[in-house]
Kinemage of the C-alpha trace (Angstrom):
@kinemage 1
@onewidth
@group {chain A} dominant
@subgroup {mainchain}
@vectorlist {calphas} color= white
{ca unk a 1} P 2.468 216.903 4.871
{ca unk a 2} L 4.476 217.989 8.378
{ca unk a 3} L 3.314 221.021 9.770
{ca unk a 4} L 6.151 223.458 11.137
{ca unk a 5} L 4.613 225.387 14.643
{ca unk a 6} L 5.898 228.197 16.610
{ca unk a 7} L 5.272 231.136 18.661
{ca unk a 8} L 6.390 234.740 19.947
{ca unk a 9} L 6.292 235.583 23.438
{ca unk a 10} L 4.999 238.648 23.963
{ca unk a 11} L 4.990 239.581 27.371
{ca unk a 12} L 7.208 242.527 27.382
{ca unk a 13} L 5.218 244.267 24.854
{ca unk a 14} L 1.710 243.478 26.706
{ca unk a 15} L 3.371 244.870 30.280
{ca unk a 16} L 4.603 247.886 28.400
{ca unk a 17} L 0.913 248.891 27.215
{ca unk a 18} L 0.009 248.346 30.267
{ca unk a 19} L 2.833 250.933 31.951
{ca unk a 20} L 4.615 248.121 33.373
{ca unk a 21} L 8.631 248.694 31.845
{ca unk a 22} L 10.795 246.206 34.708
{ca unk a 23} L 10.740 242.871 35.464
{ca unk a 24} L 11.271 244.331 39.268
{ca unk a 25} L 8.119 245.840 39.195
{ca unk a 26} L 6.491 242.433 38.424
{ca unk a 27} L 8.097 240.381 41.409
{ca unk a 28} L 5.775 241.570 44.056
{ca unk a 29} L 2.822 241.589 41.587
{ca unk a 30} L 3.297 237.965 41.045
{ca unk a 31} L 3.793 237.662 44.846
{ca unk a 32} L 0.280 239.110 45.655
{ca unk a 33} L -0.897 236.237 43.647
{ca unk a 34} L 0.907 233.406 45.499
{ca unk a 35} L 3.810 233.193 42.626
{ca unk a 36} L 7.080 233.703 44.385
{ca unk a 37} L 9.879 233.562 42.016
{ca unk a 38} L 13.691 235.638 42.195
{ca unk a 39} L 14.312 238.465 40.619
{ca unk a 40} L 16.145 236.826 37.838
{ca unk a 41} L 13.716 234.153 37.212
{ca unk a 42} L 11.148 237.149 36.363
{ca unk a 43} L 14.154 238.829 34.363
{ca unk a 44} L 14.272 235.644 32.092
{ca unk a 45} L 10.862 235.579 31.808
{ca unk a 46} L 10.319 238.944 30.429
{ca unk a 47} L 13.358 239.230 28.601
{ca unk a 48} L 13.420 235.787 27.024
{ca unk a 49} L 10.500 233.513 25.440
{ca unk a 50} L 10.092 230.167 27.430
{ca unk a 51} L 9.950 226.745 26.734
{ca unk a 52} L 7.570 225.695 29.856
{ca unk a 53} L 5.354 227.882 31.446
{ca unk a 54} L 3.297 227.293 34.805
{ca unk a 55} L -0.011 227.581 34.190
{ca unk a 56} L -0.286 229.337 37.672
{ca unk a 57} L 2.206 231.893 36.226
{ca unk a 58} L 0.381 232.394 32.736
{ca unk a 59} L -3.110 232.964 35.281
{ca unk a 60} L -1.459 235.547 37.558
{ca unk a 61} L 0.642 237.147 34.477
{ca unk a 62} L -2.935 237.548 32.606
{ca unk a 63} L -4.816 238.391 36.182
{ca unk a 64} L -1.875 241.421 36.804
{ca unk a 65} L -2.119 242.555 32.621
{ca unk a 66} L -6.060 242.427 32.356
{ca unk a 67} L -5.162 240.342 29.328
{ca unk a 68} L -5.381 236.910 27.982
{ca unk a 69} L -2.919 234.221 27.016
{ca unk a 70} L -3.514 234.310 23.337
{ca unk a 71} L -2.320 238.133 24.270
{ca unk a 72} L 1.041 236.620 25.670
{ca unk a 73} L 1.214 233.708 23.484
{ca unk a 74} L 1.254 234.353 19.167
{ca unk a 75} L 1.288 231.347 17.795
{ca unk a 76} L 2.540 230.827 14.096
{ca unk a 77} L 1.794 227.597 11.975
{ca unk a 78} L 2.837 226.469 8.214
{ca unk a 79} L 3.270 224.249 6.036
{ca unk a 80} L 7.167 222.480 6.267
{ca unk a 81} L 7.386 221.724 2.297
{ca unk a 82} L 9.464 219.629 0.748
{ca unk a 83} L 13.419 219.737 1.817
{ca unk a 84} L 15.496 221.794 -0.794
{ca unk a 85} L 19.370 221.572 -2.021
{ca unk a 86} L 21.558 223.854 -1.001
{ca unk a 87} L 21.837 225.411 -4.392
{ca unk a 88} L 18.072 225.130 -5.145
{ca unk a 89} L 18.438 223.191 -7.984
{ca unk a 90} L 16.698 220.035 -7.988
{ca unk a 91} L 19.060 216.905 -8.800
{ca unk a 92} L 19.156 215.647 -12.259
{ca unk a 93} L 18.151 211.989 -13.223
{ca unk a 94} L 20.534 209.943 -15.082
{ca unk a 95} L 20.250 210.285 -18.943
{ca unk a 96} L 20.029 206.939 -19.894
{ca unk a 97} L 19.057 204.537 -17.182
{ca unk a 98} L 19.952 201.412 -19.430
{ca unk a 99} L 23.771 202.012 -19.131
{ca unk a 100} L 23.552 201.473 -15.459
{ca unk a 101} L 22.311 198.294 -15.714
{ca unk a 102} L 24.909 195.681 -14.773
{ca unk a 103} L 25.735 192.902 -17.761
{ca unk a 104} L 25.074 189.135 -17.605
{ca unk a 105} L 28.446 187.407 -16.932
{ca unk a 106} L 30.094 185.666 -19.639
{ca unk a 107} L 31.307 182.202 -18.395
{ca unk a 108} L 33.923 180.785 -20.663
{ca unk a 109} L 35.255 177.492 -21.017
{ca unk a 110} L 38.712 176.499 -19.564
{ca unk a 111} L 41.057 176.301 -22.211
């Protein structure tokens, strides 16, 4: 069976516990730790949930929050299960298979 995984990014909610409300006030706290990225990369970052994520970053993010990544990072998995209609009624099997069979040919003599 296919598992389906995800995950929340939770940054925004970890740097507002710890009085941290703009991703301007992050910039130089990531610079302090070597991580020197614009203004709007750091806007994306908060604001958004990323794909990739530096492990550098993910240190100095959990190094300026006195937190961990599974703090930043909630990961969800479940089952997929099996792939529904878009009614949600399962199709119906023919009645009477026998009737689909094809016949033997016939071959007649030339008259």
């Amino acid at each position: 069976m296919k598992r389906k995984v995800g995950y929340t990014w939770l940054l925004r909610e970890v740097m507002a516990q710890h009085q941290v409300f703009t991703a301007t006030e992050l910039v130089p706290l990531l610079r302090e730790r070597g991580i020197d990225l614009s203004a709007s990369q750091v806007h994306r970052l908060v604001s958004g949930t990323p794909e990739r994520l530096s492990l550098q970053v993910m240190a100095a993010l959990c190094d300026i929050l006195s937190c961990t990544p599974a703090d930043l990072v909630a990961t969800t998995a479940e089952n997929a299960g099996v792939r529904k209609t878009a009614t949600g009624d399962l199709p119906t099997p023919p009645s009477n298979v026998a009737k689909l069979r094809p016949r033997a040919a016939r071959i007649l003599p030339d008259a």
